[in-house]
C-alpha positions, 0 to 999 in steps of 0.5 A: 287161425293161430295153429298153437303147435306150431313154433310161437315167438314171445314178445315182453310188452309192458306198453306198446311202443314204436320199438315193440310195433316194429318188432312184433311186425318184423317177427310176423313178416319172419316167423308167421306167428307171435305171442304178446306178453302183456305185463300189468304192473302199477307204476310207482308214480300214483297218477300214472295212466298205468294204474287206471283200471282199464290201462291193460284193454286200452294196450290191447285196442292199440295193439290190436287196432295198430296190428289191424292196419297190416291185416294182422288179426289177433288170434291168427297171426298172434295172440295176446295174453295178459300177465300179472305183475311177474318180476321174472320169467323163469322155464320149468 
């Protein structure tokens, strides 16, 4: 189960490419335990599939489904949490 005192690695995922598969997997093989930031924005194309309405549960399925293969599982190795459309991360 995902020990949430223990030390947690962000990872900022607008969508999940190659380049976000191969670094969640590289800090999971690292560090044992991640956190996917999932930023849900409108794009400014107005037909871009980034403005369907179930966009954020289709990155979810992929993430979780491309995860799965190396018998990662959401909510052990690394959780997702979906953010509104934040411009900045700032730490209080």
């Amino acid at each position: 189960m995902f020990n949430w005192t223990n030390t947690t690695y962000p990872i900022f995922v607008d969508t999940w490419s190659d380049e976000c598969y191969n670094n969640t997997v590289k800090l999971l093989e690292e560090q044992k335990q991640v956190c996917l930031f999932l930023k849900i924005q409108k794009s400014e194309t107005e037909h871009n599939e980034m403005n369907a309405p179930y966009y954020s549960q289709k990155v979810v399925g992929e993430i979780i489904s491309s995860l799965g293969k190396l018998e990662y599982v959401e909510g052990h190795q690394y959780i997702i949490i979906e953010t509104p459309n934040i411009e900045n991360f700032y730490n209080a």
